[in-house]
C-alpha positions in Angstrom: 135.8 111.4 139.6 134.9 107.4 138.7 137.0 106.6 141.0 135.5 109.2 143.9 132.0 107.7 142.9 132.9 104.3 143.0 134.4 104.8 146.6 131.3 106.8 148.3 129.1 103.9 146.5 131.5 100.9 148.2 130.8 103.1 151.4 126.9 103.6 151.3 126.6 99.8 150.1 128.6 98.8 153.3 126.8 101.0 155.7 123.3 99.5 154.4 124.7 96.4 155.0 126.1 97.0 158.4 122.4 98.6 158.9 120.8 95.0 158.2 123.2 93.3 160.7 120.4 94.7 163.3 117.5 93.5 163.6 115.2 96.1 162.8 115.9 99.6 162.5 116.4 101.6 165.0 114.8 104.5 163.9 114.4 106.8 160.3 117.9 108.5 161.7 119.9 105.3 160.2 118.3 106.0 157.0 118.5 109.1 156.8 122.5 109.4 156.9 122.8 107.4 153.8 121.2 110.5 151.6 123.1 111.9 148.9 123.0 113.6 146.1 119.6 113.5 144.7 118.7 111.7 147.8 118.8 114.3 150.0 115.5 115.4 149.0 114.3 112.0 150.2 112.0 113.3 153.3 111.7 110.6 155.9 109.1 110.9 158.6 109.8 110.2 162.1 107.0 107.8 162.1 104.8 105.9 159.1 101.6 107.6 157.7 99.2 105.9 157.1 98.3 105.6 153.5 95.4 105.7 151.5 92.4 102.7 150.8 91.5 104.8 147.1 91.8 102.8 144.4 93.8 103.2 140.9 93.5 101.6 137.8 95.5 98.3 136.2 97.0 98.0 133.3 94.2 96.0 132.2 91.5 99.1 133.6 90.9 97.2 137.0 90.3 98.8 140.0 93.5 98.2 142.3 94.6 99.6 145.6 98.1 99.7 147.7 96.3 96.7 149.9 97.2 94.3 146.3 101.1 95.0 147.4 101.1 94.5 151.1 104.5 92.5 152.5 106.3 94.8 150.0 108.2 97.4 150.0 107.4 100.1 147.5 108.8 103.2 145.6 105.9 104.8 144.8 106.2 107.1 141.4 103.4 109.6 140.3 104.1 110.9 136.9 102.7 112.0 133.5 103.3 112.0 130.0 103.7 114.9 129.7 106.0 115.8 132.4 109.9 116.4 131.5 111.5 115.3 134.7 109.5 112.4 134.9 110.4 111.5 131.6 114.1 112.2 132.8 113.8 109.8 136.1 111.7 107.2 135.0 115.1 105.0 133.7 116.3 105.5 137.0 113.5 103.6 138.4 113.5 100.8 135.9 117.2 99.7 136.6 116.3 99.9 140.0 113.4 97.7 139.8 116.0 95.7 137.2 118.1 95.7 140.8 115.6 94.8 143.5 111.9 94.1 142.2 110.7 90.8 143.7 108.9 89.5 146.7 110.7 91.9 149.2 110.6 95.2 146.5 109.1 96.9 143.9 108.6 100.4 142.2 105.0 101.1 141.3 104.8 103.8 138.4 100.9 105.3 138.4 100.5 107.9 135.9 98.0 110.4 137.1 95.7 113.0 134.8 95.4 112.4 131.4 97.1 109.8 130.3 95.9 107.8 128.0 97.1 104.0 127.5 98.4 104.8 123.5 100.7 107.8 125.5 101.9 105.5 128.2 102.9 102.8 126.2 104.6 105.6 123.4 106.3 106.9 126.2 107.6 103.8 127.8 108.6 102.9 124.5 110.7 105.5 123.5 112.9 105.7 126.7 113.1 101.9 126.4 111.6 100.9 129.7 109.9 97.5 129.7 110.0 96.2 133.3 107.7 99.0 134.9 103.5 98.4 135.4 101.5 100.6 133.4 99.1 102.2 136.4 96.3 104.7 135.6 95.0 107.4 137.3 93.0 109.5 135.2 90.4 111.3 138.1 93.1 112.4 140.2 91.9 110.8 143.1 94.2 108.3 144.0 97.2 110.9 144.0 95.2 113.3 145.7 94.0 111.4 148.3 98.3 110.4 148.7 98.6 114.4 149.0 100.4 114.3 145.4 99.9 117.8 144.3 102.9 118.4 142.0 104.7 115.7 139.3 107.1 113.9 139.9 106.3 112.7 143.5 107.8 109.7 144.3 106.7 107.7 148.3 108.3 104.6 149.8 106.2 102.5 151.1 106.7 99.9 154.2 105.7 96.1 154.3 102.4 97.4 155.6 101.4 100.2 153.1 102.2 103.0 155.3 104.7 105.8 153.7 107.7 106.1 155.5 109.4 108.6 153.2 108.6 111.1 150.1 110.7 113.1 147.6 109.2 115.5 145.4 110.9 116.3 141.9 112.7 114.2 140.0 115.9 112.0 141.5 118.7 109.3 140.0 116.3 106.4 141.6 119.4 103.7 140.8 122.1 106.4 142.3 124.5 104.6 144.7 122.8 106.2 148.1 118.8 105.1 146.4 120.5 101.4 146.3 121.7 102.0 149.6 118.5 102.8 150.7 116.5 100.7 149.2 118.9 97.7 150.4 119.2 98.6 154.3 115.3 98.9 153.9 114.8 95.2 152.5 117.9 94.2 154.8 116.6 95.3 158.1 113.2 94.4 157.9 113.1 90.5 155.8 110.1 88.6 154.6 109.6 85.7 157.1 109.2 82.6 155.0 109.2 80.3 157.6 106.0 81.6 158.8 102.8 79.6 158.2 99.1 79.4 159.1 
């Protein structure tokens, strides 16, 4: 079964990095083949969506909005305290921030409802996560006005803030086929540093 596992995730890495090879992608059709597993819950649209300007709050209570991660992209978690699968996927997303966070990538955990700061930092504690941002929503209106009406909900963002895909429930975020994902994305779309004024 390792063995199996190990092959399909040689295969997925390769075919994300043939993907980068272009340009730009083509189209969500390229992406879309490399689902598996939990993946293929993964929704892509045909074309972005335009996000949302509400705002959420900081670890430190300020007011912050998608616009602070523009030239990013993002893996967008909603989650509670409270709420099982979260609790289940949220190592997932850490090793895959562990994996990719940087200029080019992040995952941004918000946790909507009530959700006090003691309870976040209790729960990120006990499942040993360290590397994740500690994102409030407590009105709701952030989620809601992302269309988040269950928990988990988890939206990847492009470069420009608009979502380009959603899965709903919870997912292995740091499977081989999310880290094929999340590589063609970075691959075929780079930052330009050479780009000034």
């Amino acid at each position: 079964m390792k063995v199996v596992r190990k092959i399909i995730g040689s295969a997925l890495l390769y075919t994300a990095v043939g993907f980068s090879a272009n340009a730009a992608l083509a189209d969500m059709t390229e992406l879309d083949a490399l689902r598996v597993g939990d993946m293929r819950k993964l929704t892509f649209h045909s074309e972005p969506v335009a996000s949302t300007d509400a705002t959420f709050e900081s670890s430190e209570g300020m007011p912050i909005g998608l616009g602070d991660y523009e030239g990013q992209f993002l893996v967008l978690n909603f989650w509670a305290t409270w709420c099982a699968p979260c609790r289940k996927e949220m190592p997932s997303l850490s090793a895959l921030q562990t994996e990719f966070g940087g200029p080019d990538f992040n995952v941004l955990t918000v946790a909507t409802g009530r959700n006090p700061p003691a309870a976040i930092e209790r729960f990120f504690d006990e499942i040993e996560v360290s590397n994740l941002p500690y994102h409030r929503d407590p009105r709701q209106g952030f989620a809601r006005s992302m269309g988040v009406l269950g928990l988990p909900v988890t939206i990847i963002l492009d470069r420009d803030g608009q979502e380009i895909a959603r899965l709903q429930g919870d997912a292995d975020w740091h499977s081989d086929s999310a880290r094929a994902i999340v590589a063609a994305l970075i691959a075929s779309d780079p930052l330009d540093d050479t780009a000034t004024n």
